[in-house]
PyMOL Python script that loads the backbone (N, CA, C, O; Angstrom):
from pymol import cmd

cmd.read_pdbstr("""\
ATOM      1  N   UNK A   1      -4.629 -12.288  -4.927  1.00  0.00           N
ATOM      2  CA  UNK A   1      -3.526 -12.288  -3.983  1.00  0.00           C
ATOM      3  C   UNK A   1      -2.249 -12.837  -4.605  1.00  0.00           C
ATOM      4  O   UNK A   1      -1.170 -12.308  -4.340  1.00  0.00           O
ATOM      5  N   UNK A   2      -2.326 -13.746  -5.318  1.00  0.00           N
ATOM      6  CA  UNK A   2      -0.992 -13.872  -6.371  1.00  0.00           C
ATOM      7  C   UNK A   2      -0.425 -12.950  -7.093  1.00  0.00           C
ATOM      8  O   UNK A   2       0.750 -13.188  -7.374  1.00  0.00           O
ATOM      9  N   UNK A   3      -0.788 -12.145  -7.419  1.00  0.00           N
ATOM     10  CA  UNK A   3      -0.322 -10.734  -8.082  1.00  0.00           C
ATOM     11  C   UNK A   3       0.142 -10.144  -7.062  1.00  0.00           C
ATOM     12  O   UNK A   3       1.247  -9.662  -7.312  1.00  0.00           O
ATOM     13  N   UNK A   4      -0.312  -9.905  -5.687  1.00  0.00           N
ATOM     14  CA  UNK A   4       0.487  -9.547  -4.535  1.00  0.00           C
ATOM     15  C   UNK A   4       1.753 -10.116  -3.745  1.00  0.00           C
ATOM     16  O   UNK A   4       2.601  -9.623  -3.001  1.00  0.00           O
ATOM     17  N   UNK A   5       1.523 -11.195  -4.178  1.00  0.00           N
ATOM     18  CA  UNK A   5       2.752 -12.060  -3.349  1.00  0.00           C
ATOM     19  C   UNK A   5       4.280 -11.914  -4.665  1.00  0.00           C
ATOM     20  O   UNK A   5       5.462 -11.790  -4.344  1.00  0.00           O
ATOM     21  N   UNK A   6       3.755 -11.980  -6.029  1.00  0.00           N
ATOM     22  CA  UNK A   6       5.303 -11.356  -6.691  1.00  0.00           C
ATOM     23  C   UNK A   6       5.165 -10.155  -6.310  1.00  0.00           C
ATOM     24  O   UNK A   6       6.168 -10.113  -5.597  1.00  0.00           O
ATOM     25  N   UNK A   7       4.722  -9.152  -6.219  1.00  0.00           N
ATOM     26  CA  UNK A   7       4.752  -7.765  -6.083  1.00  0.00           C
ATOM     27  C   UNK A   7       6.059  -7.853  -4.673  1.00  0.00           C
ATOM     28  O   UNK A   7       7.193  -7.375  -4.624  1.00  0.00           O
ATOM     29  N   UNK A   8       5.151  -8.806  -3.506  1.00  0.00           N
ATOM     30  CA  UNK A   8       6.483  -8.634  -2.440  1.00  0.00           C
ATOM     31  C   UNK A   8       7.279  -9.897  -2.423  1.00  0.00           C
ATOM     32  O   UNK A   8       7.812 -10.462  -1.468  1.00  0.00           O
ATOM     33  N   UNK A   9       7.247 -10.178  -3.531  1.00  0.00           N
ATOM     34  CA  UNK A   9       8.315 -11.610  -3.144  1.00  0.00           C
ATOM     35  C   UNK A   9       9.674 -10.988  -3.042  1.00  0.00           C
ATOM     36  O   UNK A   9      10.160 -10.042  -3.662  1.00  0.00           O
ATOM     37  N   UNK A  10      10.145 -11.727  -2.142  1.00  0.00           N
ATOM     38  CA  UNK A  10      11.643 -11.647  -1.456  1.00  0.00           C
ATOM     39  C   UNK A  10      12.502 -11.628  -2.473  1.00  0.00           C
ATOM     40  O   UNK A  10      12.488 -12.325  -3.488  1.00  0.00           O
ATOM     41  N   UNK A  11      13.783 -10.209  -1.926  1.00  0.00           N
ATOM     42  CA  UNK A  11      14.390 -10.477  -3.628  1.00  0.00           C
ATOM     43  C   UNK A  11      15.692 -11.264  -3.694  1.00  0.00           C
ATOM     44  O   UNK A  11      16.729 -11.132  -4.346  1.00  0.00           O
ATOM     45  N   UNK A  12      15.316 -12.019  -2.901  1.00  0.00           N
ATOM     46  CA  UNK A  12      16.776 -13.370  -2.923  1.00  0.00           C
ATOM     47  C   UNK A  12      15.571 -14.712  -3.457  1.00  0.00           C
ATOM     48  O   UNK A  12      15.999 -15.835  -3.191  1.00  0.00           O
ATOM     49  N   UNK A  13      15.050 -14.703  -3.715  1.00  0.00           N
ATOM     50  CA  UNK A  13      13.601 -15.665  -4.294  1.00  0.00           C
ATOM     51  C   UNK A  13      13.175 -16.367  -2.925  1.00  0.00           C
ATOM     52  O   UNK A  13      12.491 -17.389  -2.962  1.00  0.00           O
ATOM     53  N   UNK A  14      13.620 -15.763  -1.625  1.00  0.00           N
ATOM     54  CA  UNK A  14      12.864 -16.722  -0.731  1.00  0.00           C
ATOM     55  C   UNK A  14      11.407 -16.520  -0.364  1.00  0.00           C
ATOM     56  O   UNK A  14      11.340 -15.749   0.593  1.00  0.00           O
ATOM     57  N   UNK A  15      10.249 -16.919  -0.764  1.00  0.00           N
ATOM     58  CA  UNK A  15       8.846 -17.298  -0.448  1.00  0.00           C
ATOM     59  C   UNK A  15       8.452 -16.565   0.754  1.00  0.00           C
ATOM     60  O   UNK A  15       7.319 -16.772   1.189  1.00  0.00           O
ATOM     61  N   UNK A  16       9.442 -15.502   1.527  1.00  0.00           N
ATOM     62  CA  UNK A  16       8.750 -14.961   2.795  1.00  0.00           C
ATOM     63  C   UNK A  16       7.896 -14.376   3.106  1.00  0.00           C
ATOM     64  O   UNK A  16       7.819 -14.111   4.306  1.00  0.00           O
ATOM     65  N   UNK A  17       6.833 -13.884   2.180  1.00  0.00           N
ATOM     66  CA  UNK A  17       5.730 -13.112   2.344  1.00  0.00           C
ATOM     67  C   UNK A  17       4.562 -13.638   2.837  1.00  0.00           C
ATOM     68  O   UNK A  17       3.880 -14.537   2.345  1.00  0.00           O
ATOM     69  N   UNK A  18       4.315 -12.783   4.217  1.00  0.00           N
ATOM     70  CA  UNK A  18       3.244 -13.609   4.856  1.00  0.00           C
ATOM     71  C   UNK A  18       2.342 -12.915   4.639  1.00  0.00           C
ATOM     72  O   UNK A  18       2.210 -11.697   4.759  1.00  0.00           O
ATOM     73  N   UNK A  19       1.318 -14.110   4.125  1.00  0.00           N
ATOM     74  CA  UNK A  19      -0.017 -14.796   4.109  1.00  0.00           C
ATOM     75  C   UNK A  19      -1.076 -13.749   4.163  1.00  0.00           C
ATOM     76  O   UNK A  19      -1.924 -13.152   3.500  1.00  0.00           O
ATOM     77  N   UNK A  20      -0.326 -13.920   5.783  1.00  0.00           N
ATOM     78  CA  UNK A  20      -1.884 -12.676   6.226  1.00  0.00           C
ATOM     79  C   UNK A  20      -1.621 -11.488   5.963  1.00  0.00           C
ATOM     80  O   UNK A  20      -2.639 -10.813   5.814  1.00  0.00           O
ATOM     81  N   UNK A  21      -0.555 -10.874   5.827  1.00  0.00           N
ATOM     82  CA  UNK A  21      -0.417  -9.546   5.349  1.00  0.00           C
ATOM     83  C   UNK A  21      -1.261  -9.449   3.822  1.00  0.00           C
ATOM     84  O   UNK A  21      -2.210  -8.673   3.711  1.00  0.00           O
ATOM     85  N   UNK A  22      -0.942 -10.061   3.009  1.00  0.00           N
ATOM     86  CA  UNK A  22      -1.225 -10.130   2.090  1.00  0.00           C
ATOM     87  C   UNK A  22      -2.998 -10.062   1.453  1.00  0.00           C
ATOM     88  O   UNK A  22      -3.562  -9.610   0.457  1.00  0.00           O
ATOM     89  N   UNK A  23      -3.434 -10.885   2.850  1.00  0.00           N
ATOM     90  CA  UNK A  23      -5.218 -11.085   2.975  1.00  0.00           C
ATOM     91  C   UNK A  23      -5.570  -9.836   3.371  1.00  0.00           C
ATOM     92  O   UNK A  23      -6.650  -9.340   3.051  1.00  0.00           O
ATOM     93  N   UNK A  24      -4.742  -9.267   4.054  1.00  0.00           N
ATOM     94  CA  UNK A  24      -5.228  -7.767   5.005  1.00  0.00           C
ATOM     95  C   UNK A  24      -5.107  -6.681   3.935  1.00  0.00           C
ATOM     96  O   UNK A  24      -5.808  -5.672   4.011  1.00  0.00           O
ATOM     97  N   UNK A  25      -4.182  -6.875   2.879  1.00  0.00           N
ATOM     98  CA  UNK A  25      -4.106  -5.377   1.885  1.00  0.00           C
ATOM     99  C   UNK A  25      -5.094  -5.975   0.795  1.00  0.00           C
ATOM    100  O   UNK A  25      -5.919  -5.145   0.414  1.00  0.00           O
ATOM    101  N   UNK A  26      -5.179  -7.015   0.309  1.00  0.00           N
ATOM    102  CA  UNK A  26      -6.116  -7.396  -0.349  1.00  0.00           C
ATOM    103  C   UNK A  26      -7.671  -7.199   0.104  1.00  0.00           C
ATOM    104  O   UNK A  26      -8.503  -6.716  -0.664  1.00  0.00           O
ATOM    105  N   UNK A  27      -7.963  -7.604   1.374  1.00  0.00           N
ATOM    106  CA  UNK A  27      -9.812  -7.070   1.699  1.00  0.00           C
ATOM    107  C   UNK A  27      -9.337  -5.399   1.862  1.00  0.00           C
ATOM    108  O   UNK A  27     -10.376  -4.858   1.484  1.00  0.00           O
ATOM    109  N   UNK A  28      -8.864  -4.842   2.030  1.00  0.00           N
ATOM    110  CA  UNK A  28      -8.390  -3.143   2.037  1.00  0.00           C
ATOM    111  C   UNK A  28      -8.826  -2.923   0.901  1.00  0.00           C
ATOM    112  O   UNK A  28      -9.931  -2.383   0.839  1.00  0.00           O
ATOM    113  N   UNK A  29      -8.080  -3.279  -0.434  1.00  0.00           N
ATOM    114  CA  UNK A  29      -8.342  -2.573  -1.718  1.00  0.00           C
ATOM    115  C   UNK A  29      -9.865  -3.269  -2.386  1.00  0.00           C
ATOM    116  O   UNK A  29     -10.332  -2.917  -3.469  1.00  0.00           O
ATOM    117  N   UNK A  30     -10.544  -4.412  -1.392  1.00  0.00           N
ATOM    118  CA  UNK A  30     -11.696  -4.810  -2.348  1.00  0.00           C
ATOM    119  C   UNK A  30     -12.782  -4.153  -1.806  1.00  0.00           C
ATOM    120  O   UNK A  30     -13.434  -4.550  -0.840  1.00  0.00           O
ATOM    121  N   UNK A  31     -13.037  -2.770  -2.672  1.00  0.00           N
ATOM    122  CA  UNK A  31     -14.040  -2.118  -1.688  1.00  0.00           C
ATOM    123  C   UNK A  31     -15.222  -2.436  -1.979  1.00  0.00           C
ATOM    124  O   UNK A  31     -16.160  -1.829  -1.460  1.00  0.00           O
ATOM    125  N   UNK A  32     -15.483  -3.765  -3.141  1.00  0.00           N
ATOM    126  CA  UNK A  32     -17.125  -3.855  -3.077  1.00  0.00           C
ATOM    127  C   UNK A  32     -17.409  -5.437  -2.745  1.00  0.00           C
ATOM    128  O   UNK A  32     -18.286  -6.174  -3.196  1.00  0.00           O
ATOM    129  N   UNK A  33     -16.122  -5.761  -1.583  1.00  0.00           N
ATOM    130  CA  UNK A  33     -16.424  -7.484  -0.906  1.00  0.00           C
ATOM    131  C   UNK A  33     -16.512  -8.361  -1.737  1.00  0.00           C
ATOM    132  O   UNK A  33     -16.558  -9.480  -1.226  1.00  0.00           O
ATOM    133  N   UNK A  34     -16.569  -8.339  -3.121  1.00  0.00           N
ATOM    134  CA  UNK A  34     -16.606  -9.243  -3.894  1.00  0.00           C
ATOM    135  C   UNK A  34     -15.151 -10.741  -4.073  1.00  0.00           C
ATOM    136  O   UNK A  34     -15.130 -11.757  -4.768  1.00  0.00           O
ATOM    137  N   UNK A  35     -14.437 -10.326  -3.359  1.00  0.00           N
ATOM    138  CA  UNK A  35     -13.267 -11.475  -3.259  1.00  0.00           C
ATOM    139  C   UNK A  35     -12.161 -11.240  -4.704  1.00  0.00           C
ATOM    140  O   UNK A  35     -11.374 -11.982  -5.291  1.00  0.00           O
ATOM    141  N   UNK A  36     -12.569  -9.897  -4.868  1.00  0.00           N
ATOM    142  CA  UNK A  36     -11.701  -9.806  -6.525  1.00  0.00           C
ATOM    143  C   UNK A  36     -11.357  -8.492  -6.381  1.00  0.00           C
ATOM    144  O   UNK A  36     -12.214  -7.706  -5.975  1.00  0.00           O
ATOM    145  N   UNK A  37      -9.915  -7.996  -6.720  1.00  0.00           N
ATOM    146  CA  UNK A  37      -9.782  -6.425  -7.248  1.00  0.00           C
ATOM    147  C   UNK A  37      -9.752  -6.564  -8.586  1.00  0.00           C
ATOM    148  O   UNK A  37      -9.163  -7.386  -9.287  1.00  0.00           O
ATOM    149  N   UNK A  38     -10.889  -5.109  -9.021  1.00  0.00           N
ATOM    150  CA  UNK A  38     -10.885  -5.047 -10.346  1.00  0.00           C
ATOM    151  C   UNK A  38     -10.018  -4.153 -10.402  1.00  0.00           C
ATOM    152  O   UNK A  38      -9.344  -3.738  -9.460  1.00  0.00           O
ATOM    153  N   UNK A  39      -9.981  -3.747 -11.697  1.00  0.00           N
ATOM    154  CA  UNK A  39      -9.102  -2.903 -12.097  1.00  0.00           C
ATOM    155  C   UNK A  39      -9.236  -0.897 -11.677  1.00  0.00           C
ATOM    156  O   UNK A  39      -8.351  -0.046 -11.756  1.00  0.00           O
ATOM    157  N   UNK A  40     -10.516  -0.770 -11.305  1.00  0.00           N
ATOM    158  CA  UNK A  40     -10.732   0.275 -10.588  1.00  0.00           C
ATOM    159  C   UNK A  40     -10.704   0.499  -9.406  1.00  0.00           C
ATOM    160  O   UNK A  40     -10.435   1.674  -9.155  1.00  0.00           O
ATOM    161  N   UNK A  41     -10.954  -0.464  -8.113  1.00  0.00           N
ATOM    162  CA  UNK A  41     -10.395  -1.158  -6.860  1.00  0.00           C
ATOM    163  C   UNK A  41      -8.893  -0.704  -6.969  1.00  0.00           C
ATOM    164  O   UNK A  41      -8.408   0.273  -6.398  1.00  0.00           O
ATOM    165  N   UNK A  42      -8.251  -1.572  -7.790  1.00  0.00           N
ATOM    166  CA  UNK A  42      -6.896  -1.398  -7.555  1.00  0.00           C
ATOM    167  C   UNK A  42      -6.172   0.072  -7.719  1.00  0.00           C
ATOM    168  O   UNK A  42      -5.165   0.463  -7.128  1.00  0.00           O
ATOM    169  N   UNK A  43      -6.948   0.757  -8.664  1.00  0.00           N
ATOM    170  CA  UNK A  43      -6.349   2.141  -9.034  1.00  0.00           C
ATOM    171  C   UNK A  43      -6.812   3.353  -7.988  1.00  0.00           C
ATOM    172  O   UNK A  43      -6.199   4.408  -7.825  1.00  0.00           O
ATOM    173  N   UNK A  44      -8.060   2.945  -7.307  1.00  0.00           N
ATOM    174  CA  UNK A  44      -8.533   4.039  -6.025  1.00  0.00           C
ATOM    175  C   UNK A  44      -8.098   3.547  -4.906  1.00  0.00           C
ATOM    176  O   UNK A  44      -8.613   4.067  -3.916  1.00  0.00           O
ATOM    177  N   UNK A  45      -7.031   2.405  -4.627  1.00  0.00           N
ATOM    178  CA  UNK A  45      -6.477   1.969  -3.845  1.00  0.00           C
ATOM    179  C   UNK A  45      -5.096   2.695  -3.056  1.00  0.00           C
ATOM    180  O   UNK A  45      -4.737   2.864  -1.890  1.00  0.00           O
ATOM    181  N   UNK A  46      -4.353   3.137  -4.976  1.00  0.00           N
ATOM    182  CA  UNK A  46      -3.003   3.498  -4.896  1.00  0.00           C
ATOM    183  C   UNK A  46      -3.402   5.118  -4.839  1.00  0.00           C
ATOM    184  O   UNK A  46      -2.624   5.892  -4.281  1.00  0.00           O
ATOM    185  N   UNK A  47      -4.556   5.570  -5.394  1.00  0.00           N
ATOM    186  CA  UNK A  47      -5.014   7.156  -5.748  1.00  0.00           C
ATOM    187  C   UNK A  47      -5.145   7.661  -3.947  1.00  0.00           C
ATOM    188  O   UNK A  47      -4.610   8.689  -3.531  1.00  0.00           O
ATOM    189  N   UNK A  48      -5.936   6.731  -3.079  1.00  0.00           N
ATOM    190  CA  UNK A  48      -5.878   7.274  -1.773  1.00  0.00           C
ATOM    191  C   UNK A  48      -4.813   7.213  -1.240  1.00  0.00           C
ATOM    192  O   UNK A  48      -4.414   8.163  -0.566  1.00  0.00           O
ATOM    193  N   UNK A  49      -3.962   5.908  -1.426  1.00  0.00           N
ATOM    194  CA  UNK A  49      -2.272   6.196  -0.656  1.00  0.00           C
ATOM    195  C   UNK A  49      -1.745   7.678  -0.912  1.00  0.00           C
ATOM    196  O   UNK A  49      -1.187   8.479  -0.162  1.00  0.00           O
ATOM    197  N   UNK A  50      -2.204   7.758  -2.510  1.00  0.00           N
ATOM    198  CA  UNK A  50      -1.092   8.802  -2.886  1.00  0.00           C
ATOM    199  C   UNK A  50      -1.694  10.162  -2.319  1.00  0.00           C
ATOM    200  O   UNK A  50      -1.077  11.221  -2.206  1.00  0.00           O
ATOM    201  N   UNK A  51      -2.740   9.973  -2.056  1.00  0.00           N
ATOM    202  CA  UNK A  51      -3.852  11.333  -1.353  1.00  0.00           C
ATOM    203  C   UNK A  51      -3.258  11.197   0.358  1.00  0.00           C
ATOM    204  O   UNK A  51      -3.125  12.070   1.216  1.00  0.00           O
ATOM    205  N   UNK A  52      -3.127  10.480   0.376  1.00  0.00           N
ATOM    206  CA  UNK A  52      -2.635  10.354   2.111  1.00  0.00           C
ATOM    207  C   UNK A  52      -1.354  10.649   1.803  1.00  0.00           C
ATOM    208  O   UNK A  52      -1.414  11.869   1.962  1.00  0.00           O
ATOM    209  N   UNK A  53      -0.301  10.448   1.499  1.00  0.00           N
ATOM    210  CA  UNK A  53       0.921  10.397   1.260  1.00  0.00           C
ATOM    211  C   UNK A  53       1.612  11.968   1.419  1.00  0.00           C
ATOM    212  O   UNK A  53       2.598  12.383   2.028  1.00  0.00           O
ATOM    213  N   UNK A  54       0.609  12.595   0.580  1.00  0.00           N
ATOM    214  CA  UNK A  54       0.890  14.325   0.424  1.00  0.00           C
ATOM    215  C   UNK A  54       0.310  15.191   1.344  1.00  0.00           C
ATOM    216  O   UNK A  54       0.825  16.281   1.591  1.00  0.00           O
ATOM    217  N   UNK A  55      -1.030  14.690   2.039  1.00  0.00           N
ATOM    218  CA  UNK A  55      -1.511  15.091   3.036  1.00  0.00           C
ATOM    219  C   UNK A  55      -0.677  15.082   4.036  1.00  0.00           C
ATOM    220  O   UNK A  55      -1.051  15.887   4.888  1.00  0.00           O
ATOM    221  N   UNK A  56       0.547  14.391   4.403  1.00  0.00           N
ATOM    222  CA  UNK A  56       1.170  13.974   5.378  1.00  0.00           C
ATOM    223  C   UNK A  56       2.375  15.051   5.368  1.00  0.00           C
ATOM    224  O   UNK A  56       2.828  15.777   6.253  1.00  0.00           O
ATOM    225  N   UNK A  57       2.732  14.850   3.928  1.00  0.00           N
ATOM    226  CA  UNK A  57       3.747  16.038   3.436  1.00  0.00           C
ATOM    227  C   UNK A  57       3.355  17.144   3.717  1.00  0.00           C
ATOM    228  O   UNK A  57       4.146  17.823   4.372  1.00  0.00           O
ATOM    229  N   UNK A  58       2.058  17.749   3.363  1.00  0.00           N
ATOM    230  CA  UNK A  58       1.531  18.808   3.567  1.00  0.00           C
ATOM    231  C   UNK A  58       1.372  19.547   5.233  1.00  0.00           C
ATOM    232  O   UNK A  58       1.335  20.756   5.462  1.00  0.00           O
ATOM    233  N   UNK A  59       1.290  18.374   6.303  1.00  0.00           N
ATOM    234  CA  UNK A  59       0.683  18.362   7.346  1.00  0.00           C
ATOM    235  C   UNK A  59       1.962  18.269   8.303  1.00  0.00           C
ATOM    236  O   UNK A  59       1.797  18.243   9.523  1.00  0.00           O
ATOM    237  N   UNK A  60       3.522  18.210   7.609  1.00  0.00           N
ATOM    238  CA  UNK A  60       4.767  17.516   8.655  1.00  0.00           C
ATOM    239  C   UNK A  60       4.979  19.155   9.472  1.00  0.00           C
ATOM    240  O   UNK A  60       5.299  20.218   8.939  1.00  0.00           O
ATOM    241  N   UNK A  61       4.767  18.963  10.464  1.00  0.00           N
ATOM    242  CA  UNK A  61       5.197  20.510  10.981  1.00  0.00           C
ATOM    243  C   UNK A  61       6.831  20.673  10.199  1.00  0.00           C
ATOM    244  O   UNK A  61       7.555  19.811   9.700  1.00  0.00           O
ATOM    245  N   UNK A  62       7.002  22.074  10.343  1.00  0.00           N
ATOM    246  CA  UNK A  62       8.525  22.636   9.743  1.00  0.00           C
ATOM    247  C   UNK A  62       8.913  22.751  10.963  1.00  0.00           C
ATOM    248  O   UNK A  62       8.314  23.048  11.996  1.00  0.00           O
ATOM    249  N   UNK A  63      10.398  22.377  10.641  1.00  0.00           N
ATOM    250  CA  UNK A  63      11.703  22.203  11.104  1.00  0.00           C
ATOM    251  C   UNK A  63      12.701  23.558  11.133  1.00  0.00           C
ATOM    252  O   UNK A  63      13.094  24.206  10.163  1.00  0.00           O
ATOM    253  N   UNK A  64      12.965  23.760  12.462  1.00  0.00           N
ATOM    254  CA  UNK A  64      13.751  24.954  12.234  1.00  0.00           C
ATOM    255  C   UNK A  64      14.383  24.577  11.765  1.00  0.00           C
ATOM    256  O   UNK A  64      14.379  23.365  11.546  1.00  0.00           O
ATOM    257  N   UNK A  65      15.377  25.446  11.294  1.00  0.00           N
ATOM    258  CA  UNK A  65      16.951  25.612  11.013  1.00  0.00           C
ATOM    259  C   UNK A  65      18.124  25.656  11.710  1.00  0.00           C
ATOM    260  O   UNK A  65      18.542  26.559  12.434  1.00  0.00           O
ATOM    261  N   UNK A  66      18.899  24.012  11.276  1.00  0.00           N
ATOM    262  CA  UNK A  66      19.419  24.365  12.447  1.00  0.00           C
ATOM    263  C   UNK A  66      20.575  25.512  12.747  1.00  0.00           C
ATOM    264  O   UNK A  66      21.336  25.774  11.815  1.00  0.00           O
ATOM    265  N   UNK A  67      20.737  26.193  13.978  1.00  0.00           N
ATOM    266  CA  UNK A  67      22.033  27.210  14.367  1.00  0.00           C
ATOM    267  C   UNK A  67      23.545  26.976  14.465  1.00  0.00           C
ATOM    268  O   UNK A  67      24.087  26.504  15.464  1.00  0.00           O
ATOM    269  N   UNK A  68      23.955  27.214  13.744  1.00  0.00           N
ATOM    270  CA  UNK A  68      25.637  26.969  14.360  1.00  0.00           C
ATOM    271  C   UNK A  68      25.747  27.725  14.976  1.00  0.00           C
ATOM    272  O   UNK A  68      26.804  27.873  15.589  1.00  0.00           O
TER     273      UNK A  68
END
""", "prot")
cmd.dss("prot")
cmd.show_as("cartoon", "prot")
cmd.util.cbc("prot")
cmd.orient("prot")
């Protein structure tokens, strides 16, 4: 979770990153409960965001055009 908290530390250096957010994306990416992301944890973590991410893209209904 220290590797998470610079990741969102505040970029005026103020300490605002809460806690529990931080506990909540951390048990998310530890998918084998062990209290640790390894280094494969962390990489099928960002691989499903990025799988959701495009799915979403893929899935945005289209937008007409608008008419003048």
């Amino acid at each position: 979770s220290d590797a998470l908290n610079l990741l969102f530390y505040d970029e005026n250096d103020n300490n605002n990153v809460n806690q529990a957010y931080i506990e909540e994306i951390v048990a998310e990416m530890d998918f084998d409960m062990d209290g640790k992301i390894d280094a494969n944890e962390f990489l099928e973590s960002f691989r499903i965001v990025n799988m959701k991410k495009s799915e979403n893209v893929y899935n945005k209904p289209k937008r007409k055009p608008n008419r003048w």
